[in-house]
Each structure stands twice: as C-alpha cells, then as structure tokens.
C-alpha positions as CSV (number, residue, x, y, z in Angstrom):
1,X,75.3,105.2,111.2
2,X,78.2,106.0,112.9
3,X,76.6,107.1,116.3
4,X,74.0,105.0,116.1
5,X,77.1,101.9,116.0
6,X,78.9,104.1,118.7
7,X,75.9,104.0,121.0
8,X,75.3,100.5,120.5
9,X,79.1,99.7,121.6
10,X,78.0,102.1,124.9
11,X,74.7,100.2,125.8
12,X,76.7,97.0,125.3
13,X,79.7,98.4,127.7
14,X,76.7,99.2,130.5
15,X,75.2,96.0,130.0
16,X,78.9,94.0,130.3
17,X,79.2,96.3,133.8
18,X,75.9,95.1,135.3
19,X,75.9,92.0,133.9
20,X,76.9,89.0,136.4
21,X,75.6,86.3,135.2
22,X,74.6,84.0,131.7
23,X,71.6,85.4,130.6
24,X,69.9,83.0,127.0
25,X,66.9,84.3,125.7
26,X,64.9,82.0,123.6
27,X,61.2,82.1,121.6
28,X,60.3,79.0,120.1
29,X,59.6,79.0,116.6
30,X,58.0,75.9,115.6
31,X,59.2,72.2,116.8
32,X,58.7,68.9,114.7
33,X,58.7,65.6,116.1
34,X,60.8,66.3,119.2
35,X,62.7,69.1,117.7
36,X,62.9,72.5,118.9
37,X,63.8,75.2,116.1
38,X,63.7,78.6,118.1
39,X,65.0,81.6,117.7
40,X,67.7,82.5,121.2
41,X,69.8,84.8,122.1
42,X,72.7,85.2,124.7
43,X,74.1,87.4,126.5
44,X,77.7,86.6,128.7
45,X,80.8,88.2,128.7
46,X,82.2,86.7,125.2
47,X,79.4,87.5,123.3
48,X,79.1,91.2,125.2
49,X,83.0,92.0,124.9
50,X,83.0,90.7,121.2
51,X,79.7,92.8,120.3
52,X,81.9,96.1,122.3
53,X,84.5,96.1,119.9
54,X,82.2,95.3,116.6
55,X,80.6,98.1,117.1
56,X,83.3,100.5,118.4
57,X,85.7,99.0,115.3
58,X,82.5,99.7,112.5
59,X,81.7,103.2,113.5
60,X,85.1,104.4,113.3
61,X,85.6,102.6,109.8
62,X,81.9,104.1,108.9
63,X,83.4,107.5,110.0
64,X,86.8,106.7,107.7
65,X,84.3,105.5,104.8
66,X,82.4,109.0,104.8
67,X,85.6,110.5,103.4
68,X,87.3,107.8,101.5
69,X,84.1,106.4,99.5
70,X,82.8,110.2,98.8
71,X,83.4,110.4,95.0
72,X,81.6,107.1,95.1
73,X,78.4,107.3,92.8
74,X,77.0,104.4,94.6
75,X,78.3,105.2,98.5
76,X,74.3,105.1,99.5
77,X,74.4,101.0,98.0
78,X,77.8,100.6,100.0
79,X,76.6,101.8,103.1
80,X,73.9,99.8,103.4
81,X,75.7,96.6,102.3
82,X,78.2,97.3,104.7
83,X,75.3,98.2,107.7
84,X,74.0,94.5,106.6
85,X,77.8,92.7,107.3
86,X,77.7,94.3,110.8
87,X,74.1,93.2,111.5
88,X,75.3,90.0,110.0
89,X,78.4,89.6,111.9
90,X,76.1,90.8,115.4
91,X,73.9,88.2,114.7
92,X,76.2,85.7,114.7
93,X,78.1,86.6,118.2
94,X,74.7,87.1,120.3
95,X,72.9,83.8,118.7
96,X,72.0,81.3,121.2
97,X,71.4,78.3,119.0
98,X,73.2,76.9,116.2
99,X,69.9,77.2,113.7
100,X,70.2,81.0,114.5
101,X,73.7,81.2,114.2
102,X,73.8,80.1,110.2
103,X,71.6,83.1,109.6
104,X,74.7,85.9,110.7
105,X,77.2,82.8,108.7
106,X,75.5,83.0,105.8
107,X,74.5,86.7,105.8
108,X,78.8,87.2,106.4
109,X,79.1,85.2,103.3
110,X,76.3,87.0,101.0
111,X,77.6,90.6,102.3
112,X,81.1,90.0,101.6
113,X,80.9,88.4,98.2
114,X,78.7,91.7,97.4
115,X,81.8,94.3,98.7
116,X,84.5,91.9,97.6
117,X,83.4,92.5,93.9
118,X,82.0,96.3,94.5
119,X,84.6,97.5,92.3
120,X,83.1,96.1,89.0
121,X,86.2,94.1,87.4
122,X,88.3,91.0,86.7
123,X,90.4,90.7,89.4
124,X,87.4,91.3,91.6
125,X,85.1,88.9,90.1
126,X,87.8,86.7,90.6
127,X,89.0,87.2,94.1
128,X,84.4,87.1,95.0
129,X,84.4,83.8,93.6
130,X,87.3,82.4,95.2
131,X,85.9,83.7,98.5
132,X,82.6,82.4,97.8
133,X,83.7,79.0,96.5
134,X,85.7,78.5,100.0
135,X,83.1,80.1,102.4
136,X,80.4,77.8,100.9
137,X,83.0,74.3,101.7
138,X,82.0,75.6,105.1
139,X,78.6,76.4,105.1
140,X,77.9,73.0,103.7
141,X,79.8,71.6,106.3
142,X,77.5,73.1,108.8
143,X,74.3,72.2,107.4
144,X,75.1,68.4,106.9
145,X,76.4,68.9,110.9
146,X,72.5,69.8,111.3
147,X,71.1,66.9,110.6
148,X,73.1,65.0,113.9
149,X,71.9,68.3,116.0
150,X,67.8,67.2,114.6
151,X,68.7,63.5,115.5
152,X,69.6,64.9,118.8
153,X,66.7,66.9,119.6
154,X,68.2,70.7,119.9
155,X,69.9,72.9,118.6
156,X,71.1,75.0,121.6
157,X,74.8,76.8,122.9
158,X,73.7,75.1,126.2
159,X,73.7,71.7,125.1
160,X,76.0,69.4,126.9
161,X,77.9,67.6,123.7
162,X,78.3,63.8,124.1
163,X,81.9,61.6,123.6
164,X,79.9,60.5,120.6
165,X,79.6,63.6,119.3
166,X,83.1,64.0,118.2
167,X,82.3,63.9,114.3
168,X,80.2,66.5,115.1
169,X,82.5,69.1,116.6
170,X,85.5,67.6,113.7
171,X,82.3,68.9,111.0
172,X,82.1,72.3,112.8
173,X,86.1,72.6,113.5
174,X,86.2,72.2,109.7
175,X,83.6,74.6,108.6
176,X,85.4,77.1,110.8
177,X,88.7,76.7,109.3
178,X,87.3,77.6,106.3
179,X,85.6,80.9,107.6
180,X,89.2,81.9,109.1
181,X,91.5,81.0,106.5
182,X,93.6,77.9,107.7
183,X,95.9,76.0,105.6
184,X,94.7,74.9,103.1
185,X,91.8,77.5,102.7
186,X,94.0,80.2,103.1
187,X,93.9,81.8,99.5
188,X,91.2,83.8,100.1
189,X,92.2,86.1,102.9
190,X,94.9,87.8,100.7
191,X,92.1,87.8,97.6
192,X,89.9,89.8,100.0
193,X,91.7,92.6,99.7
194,X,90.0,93.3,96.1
195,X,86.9,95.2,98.5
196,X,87.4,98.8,99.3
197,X,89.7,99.7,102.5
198,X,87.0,100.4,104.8
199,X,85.7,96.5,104.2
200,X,89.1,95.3,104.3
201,X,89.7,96.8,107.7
202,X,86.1,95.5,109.1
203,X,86.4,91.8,107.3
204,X,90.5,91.8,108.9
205,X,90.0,93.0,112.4
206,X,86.8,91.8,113.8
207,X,84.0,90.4,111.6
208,X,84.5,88.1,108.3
209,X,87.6,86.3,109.8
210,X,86.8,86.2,113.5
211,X,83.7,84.1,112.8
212,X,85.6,80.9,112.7
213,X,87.0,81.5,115.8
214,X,84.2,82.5,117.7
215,X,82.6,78.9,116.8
216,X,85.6,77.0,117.7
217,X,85.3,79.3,121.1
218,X,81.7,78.3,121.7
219,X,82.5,74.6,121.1
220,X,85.5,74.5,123.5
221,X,83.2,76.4,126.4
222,X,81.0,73.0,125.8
223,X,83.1,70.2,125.5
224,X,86.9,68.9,125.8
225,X,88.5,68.3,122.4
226,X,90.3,65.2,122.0
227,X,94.0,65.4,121.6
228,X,93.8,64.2,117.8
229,X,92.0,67.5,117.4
230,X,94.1,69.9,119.6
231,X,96.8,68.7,117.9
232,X,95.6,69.3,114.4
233,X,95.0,73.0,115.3
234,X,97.8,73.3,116.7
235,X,99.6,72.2,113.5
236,X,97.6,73.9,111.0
237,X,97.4,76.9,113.1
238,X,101.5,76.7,113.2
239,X,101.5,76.3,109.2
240,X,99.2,79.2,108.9
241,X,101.4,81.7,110.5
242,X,104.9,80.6,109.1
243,X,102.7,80.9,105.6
244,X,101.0,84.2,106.0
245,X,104.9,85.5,107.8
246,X,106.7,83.9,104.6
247,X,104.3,85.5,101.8
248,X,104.9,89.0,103.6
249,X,108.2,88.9,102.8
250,X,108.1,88.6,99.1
251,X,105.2,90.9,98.3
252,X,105.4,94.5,98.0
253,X,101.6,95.4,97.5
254,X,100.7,97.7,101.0
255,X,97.6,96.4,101.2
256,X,98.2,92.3,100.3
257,X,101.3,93.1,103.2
258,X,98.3,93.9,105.7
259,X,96.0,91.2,104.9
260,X,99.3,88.5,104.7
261,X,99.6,89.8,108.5
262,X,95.7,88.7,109.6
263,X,96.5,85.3,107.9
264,X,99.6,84.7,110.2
265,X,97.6,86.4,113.5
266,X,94.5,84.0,112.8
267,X,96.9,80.7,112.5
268,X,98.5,82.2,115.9
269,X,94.8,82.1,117.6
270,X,93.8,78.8,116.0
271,X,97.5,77.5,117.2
272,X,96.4,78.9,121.3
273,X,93.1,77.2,120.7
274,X,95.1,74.3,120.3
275,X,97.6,74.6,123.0
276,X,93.7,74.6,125.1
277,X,93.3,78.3,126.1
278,X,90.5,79.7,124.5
279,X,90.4,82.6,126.6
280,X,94.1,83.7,126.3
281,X,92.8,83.1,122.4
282,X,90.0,85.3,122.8
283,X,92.2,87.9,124.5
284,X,94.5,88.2,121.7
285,X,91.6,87.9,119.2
286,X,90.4,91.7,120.6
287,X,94.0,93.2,121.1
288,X,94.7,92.2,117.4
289,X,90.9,94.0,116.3
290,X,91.9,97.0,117.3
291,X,95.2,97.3,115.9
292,X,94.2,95.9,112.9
293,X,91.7,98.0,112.0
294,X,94.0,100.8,112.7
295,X,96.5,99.7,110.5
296,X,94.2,99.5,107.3
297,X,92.9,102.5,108.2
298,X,96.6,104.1,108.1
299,X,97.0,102.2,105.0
300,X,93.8,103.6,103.5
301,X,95.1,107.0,104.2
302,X,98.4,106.6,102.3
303,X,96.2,105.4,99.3
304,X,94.4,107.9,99.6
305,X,96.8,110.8,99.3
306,X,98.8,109.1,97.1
307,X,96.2,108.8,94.2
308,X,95.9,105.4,95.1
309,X,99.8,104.1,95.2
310,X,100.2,100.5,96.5
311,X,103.8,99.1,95.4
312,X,106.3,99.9,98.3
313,X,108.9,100.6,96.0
314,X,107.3,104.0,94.7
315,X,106.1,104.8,98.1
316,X,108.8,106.4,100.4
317,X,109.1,109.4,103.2
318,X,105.6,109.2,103.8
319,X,106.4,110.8,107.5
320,X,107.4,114.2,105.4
321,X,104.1,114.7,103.9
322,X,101.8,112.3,106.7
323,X,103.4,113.1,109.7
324,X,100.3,112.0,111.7
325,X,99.2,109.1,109.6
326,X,103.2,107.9,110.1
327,X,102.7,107.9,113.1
328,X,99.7,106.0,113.6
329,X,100.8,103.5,111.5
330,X,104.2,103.1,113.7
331,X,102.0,102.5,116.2
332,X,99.7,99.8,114.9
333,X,103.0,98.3,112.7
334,X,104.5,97.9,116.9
335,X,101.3,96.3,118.1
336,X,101.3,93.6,115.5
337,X,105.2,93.3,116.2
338,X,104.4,92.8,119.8
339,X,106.5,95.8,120.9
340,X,106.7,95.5,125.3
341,X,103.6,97.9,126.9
342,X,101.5,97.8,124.1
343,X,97.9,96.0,123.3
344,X,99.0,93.0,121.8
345,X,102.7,92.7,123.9
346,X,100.5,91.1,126.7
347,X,98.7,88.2,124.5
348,X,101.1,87.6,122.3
349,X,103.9,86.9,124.8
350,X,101.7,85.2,127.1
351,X,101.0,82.7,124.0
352,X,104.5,82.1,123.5
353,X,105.0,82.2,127.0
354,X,102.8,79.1,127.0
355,X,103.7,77.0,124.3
356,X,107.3,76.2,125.9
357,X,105.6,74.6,128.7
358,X,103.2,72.9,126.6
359,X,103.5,69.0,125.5
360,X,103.1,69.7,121.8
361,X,104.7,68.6,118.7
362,X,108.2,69.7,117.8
363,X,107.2,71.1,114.1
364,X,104.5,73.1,115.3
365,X,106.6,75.0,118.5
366,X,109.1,75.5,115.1
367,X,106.6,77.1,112.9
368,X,105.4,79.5,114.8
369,X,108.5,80.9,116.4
370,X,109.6,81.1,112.8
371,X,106.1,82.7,111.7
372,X,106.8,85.0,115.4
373,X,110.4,85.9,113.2
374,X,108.6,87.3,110.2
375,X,106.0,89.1,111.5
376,X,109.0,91.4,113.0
377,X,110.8,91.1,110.0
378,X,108.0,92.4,107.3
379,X,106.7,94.6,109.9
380,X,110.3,96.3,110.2
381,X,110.2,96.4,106.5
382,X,107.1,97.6,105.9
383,X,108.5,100.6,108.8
384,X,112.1,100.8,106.5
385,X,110.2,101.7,103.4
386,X,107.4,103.6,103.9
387,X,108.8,106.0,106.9
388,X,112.8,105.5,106.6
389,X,113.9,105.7,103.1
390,X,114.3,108.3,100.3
391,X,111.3,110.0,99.0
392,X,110.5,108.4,95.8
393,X,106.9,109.8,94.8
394,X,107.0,113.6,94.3
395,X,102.8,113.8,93.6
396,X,101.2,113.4,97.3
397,X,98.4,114.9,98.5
398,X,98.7,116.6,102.2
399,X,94.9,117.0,103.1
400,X,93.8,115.5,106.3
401,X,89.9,115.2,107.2
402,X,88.8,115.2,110.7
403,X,86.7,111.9,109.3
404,X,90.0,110.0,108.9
405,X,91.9,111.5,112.0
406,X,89.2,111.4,114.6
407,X,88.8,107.4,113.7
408,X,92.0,106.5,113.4
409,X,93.1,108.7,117.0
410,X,90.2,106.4,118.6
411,X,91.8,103.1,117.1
412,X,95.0,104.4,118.0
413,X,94.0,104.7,121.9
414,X,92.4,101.7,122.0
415,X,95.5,99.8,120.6
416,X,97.7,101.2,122.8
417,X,95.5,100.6,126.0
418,X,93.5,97.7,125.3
419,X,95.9,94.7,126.4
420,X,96.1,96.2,129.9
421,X,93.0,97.8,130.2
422,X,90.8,94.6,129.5
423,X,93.2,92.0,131.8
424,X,92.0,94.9,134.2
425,X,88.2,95.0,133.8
426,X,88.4,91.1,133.6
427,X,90.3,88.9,135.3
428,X,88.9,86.1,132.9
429,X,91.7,86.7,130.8
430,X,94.4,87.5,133.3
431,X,97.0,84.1,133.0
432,X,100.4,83.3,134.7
433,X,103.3,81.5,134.1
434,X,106.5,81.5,135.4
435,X,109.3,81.0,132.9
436,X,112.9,80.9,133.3
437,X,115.1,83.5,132.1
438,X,116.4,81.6,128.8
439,X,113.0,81.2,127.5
440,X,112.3,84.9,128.5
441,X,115.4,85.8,126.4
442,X,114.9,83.7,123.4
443,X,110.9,85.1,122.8
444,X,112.4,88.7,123.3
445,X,115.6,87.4,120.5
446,X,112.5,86.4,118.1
447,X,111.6,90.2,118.3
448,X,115.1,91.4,117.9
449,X,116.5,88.9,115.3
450,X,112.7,90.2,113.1
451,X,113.7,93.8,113.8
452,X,117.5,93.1,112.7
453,X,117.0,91.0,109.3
454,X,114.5,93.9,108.6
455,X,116.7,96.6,108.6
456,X,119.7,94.7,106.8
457,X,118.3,92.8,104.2
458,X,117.1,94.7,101.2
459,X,114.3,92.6,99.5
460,X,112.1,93.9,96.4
461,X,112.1,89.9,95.0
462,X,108.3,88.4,94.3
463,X,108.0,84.6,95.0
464,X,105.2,82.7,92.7
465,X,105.6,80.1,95.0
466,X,104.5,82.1,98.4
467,X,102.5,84.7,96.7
468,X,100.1,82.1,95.6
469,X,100.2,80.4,99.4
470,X,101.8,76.9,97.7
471,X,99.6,77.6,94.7
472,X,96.3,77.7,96.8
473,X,95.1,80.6,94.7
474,X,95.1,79.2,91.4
475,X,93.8,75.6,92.3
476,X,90.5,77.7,93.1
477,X,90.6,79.6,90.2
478,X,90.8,76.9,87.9
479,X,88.6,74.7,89.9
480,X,85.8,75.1,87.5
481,X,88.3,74.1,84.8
482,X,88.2,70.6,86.8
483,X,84.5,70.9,88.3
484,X,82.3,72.2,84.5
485,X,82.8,68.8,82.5
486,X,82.1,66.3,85.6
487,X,78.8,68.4,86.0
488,X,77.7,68.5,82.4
489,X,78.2,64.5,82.4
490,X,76.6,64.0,85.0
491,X,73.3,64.4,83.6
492,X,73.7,61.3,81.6
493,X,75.0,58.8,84.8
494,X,71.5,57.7,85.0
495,X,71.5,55.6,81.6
496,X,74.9,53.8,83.0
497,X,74.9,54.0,86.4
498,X,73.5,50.7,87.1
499,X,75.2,48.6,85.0
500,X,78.7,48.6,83.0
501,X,78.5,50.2,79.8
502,X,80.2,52.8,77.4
503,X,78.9,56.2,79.2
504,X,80.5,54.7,82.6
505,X,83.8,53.6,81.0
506,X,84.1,56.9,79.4
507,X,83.1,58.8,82.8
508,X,85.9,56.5,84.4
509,X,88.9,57.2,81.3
510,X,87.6,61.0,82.1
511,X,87.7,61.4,85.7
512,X,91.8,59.5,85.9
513,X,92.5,61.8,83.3
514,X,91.5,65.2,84.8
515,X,93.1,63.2,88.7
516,X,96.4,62.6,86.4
517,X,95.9,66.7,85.5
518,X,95.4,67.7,88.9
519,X,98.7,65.6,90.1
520,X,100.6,67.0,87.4
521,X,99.4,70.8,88.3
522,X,101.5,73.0,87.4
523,X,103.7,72.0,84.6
524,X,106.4,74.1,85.4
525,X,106.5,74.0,89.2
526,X,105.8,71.5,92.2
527,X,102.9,70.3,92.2
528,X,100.3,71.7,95.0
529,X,99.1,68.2,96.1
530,X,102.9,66.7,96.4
531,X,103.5,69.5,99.0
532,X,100.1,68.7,101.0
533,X,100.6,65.2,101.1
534,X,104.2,65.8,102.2
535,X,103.0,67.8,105.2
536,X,100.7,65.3,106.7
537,X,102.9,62.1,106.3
538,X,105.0,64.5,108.5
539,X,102.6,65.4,110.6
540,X,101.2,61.4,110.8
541,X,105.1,60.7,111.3
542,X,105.7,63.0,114.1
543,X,102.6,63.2,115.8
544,X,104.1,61.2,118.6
545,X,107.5,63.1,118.9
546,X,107.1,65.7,121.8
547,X,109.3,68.2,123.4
C-alpha cells in the first residue's frame, strides 16, 4: 500500500505539471423534477496539490505503521480501515458536486470513529463518541443545506452562489467548523488522540481536520463572504489558537501536546480565511501537513522505544539514546515554531504579516499574537524536556527500523523545503507586503519572547480549566446525561401535544429543571455557558471597534 499511495502522489505531481487549465468531469446519475444528482469530479490545482500531499503524507505513515502496529493481532483490520480514510479523505478533495462530496464526509466520519476506538477501552469509547457526537452536528448541517441546493436545481462546485444564498454558505461555514475543531467544537481534536499514532499523524496533518477547511476553501473560490461572516472566523479562528496555545502549556502528555498544536494551527487557517486569503490559507494548510505528520511520527518513535512513555516528566535525554529521532523532531518542533528558512517560516509570517494591515477587530489581532506566543513557548518546552534535561528513564530501547527512518527522512525533507519550494512551482501562493520595521520586529519578538518564557519558566502544573478546553470535553460526555430522559418522553408528546394537560406540564417542570442543571454545570467551577455567553456579548460589543 505504500507504493501503490507513493505512485499515486507521482501521477498526481505529472498531472499538476501538464495541467493548465480547470478540468470537471461529470456522469449523470439520475435527475428528478429539474434536479441533477451526478456523480463529478475535478481536477485544478487545489484539489491536485491537496491530493500530492495525501498521498505522499499516507505512504510514509503506511511505511511507519508496518513497524509500529506489528505485534498487532489485527494490523490486516487496521490497514484496511486506514486504506478506507485515505480513499475517503481523496474522495472528498477531487469531488465536483456537493452530493458527491458527503460521500468522502461521511466516509471520514465512519473511518475515524472505527480507529478512534481501535484500542478496545473506556477512554476510547469515550473519546469515539465524543468525535462522533460532534462530526454528526456537522453532517446534519450539510444535509438540511441540501434541501436549498434541490430548490436550486444543482448541486455543482461550479455553481455561481446567489446574495440570497447566504444562509446557505452560514449552514456549510458551520458544518465545517465542526469537522475542524473551532471553538466551541474543539474538544474532540485532543480526544482524538485515543487512535494509534499512525492515525493520529494522518487525521492531524492532512485528512480528518483539513476537511473543514477545504469546504470553506471551495465556498470562498465561489462567492464573497459578507463581513458578519469574515469576522466571525476571524474571531473564532483567533479564540481557537490562544485555546489550543493555552492548553499546551499545562499538559504534559507528548502526544495531547501534539494534537493541542493542530488545534491552535487550524484556528490560525480559519483566522487567514477570515482576514480573506484563502490561498495564503491553503499555503500554510500544506507547510503545516508535512511537519505535522513528521512530528507524530517522531513522537511515535519515542513511544515506541520507550515502552510506550507519554508523561514529559519521566521522559528526558532522549538525544543520548535517539540521536536521529531528536533530531527530527527539532526539526518539525522549529517548523511549527516558525523558525526563519523553514516550511512553515514563509506562511506563517506572511499571515501575521497580513493581519497588521488588516481592518479587523482589536480582540482577534490580540488572540492570536498571544496564541503566536505559546506555540513558541510549549514548543521550547516540549524541546527543554525531552532533548535538554537530565535523563530520567533508564529502560529505553535503541532499535531503529529503516520503516521508521526512511518515512520520517522524507517528512523531514519535505518540511524543510516545502514553503519555498511550492511559492516556486506556483506563483498562486506567492503574496507581498511591505511592512515597516516595528511590525517586522515585534512578529520576530513573538518568536523570541515564546523561546524565552520556555526556557525560564519551569511548569509541570495541570489546569482542569484548559485541559478540558473551558469544560468542552465533559459537556459532550455527559450530554446523554441531558439528551436520554427528553428522548424516552418524547414518545408520549403525542397524547399532550395539542392541548394543555399533565404530560405537557411535567415535560415543561422537566425541561427548566435539566436548563437550570446545565447553567449550574459544574458545581464547583464556572460554568461552561457563563464563559460562552461572555465571549460573544464581547464580541457583539466590539464588533465595531477596529484598529
């Protein structure tokens, strides 16, 4: 499978060469009263370019897999579950239509609720049904958006979307929030990390979580968002990365470190969608694939020859039995830092570059330089104790397959080179701005107050508050605790729905009863909701206050 995804990623590379033009091809499958269901594909640059590094970033995790899933009695059921979320996630970059795009959305949703709770237990029965409960907000999202693409007659990428239209595209920017983690359906990102490492690395870097932003992509190519809706990415996009920056900071799980970073690199893309560059967003979408990928692989290494050791505080001097795996993962922890000459140096810069010569609201140019901040800050930590400290765990295993190093040298070239090397290929995604010096100076002090509160400050604390992403992760839990008693009532509405009698004043006393619950939630801390509603009177109060 791994040669078979290799040579895939070639033929697409050939065909984004010769390629000069949009090319859409479409079959019809049936059409009823006016309306054409068919089945179409495209083939352009974004949809080429994405489907390069799919398929370059699954056959060096299929490689990585071969080695860290062999004891696995079931590898044969993993492989092919995992084949299926590629073929998924393909399906959904080269579909044409909207009708044919839900097949690769709900096919990522199926596939990764299946390797989310491979490992047969609590926590990952757990952290499958909170993925599952959030992915499926969106996909019912999309398919009530379906019945406005049937009133319109088509459901085709080529479309020209109307003024009209704009509950539409609000239904569709929704769903895709959910499919990419936004604020507030961020709580599953980190609970993903339940899957094996290989999954982890393809559902962080370029399939599960990209999906979202590939739609909001498409949409933008077709139509100009209103400022209302700009603005609210931009916001939620800001929140996302100050969020997934904060939580980094008080965990000290490897792997929930990792996945925290994804969070605050997707609310950084959403946040550029916002500012109106898709492209730029796009650009740094790719950059932050491959170094992504490379960095779970790194960290799948260190789990692997350490018997399986997550906690930073018993990990230590990996460099003296790792040397090459520490420094692979240097490289990849400098890539997500934005360190200058490297992949994701040229995106992320130019995104910051951007945003201080945007019109945009005050909180959200605060957010994410303070999200910018502690991505250099936990990524210096993460550096401090895994490569710089005392060695702390004596039993460490020092084999190194040419399965794990062959993947992870590819990843590592393509991190390094990618930023420069596509601006080069394509000029699509080449942008300039001219920025005085001060602003110059004070995105480079972001990287070098990160690098210095990293190395000073000493931090093993764990916050309830941020761990949970302002309690996101148990609302979903317990949601059936809220949802079960509604649904077993509800069987009986029809004897007192139509007119006022005992079984409606009891469903009334019940539902203020499990509201005044959920307000109250939890007993010993702020509530969830208070903090929510705090953050859009804020945003409602300051939507009008601009730099």
């Amino acid at each position: 499978m791994t040669f078979l995804l290799f040579s895939v990623s070639v033929m697409f590379s050939f065909l984004l060469f010769s390629l000069n033009e949009k090319i859409i091809i479409e079959f019809l499958l049936t059409s009823i009263n006016s309306c054409e269901f068919s089945f179409s594909v495209i083939l352009d640059k974004v949809s080429l370019m994405f489907g390069v590094v799919v398929t370059l970033i699954s056959s060096c995790v299929f490689m990585f897999a071969c080695k860290y899933m062999q004891e696995d009695p079931n590898f044969f059921r993993f492989k092919w579950i995992l084949m299926s979320f590629v073929v998924s996630m393909n399906f959904l970059v080269f579909s044409g239509s909207y009708f044919f795009m839900l097949l690769g959305w709900d096919g990522l949703g199926v596939t990764s609720f299946a390797l989310i709770i491979y490992y047969s237990s609590k926590d990952s029965l757990t952290a499958g049904f909170q993925t599952l409960l959030l992915n499926r907000l969106g996909d019912v999202l999309i398919v009530t958006s379906f019945y406005m693409f049937v009133l319109f007659g088509q459901f085709s990428f080529s479309f020209s979307f109307q003024d009209k239209m704009m509950s539409l595209i609000f239904l569709l920017m929704i769903a895709s929030f959910t499919k990419s983690a936004q604020f507030p359906f961020s709580s599953w990102l980190p609970a993903a990390m339940a899957a094996p490492t290989p999954v982890s690395a393809l559902v962080h870097s370029s399939t599960l979580v990209t999906a979202g932003i590939y739609l909001i992509l498409r949409l933008m190519m077709m139509v100009e968002f209103n400022a209302s809706m700009l603005n609210m990415m931009m916001f939620l996009g800001s929140i996302t990365c100050f969020l997934g920056g904060a939580a980094a900071l008080y965990e000290n799980d490897l792997k929930k470190i990792v996945a925290l970073s994804t969070l605050s690199q997707l609310g950084l893309m959403v946040f550029t969608l916002g500012m109106g560059f898709p492209n730029l967003a796009l650009f740094h979408l790719f950059t932050h694939a491959m170094f992504k990928a490379l960095l779970f692989l790194a960290a799948g290494t260190i789990l692997m020859n350490s018997f399986g050791t997550q906690d930073l505080r018993i990990l230590g001097s990996v460099s003296m039995s790792l040397p090459v795996c520490t420094v692979i993962f240097n490289i990849s922890s400098m890539c997500l830092a934005g360190a200058p000459f490297l992949s994701a140096f040229y995106s992320k810069h130019m995104i910051l570059e951007k945003m201080f010569f945007m019109n945009m609201n005050f909180f959200s140019v605060f957010f994410i330089s303070l999200g910018t901040i502690c991505t250099v800050f936990y990524s210096t930590r993460l550096l401090k104790n895994l490569c710089w400290s005392k060695p702390n765990l004596i039993l460490m295993n020092k084999e190194n397959s040419v399965y794990v190093i062959f993947p992870m040298f590819v990843l590592s070239i393509s991190s390094i080179i990618s930023g420069k090397l596509i601006v080069n290929i394509n000029n699509w995604f080449l942008e300039a701005q001219l920025i005085m010096n001060s602003y110059s100076l004070m995105i480079n002090l972001f990287i070098f107050i990160g690098v210095v509160f990293g190395v000073i400050i000493v931090n093993n604390s764990s916050s309830f508050f941020l761990s949970t992403l302002f309690f996101l992760t148990p609302l979903y839990n317990n949601s059936t605790l809220i949802l079960n008693p509604i649904i077993y009532k509800m069987k009986n509405l029809d004897y007192g729905w139509l007119e006022q009698g005992p079984m409606v004043d009891y469903m009334l006393k019940m539902m203020s009863g499990k509201f005044l619950f959920m307000t109250n939630w939890p007993k010993n801390n702020s509530s969830m909701y208070m903090y929510f509603i705090v953050i859009m009177i804020v945003f409602l109060m300051f939507n009008g206050f601009y730099l």
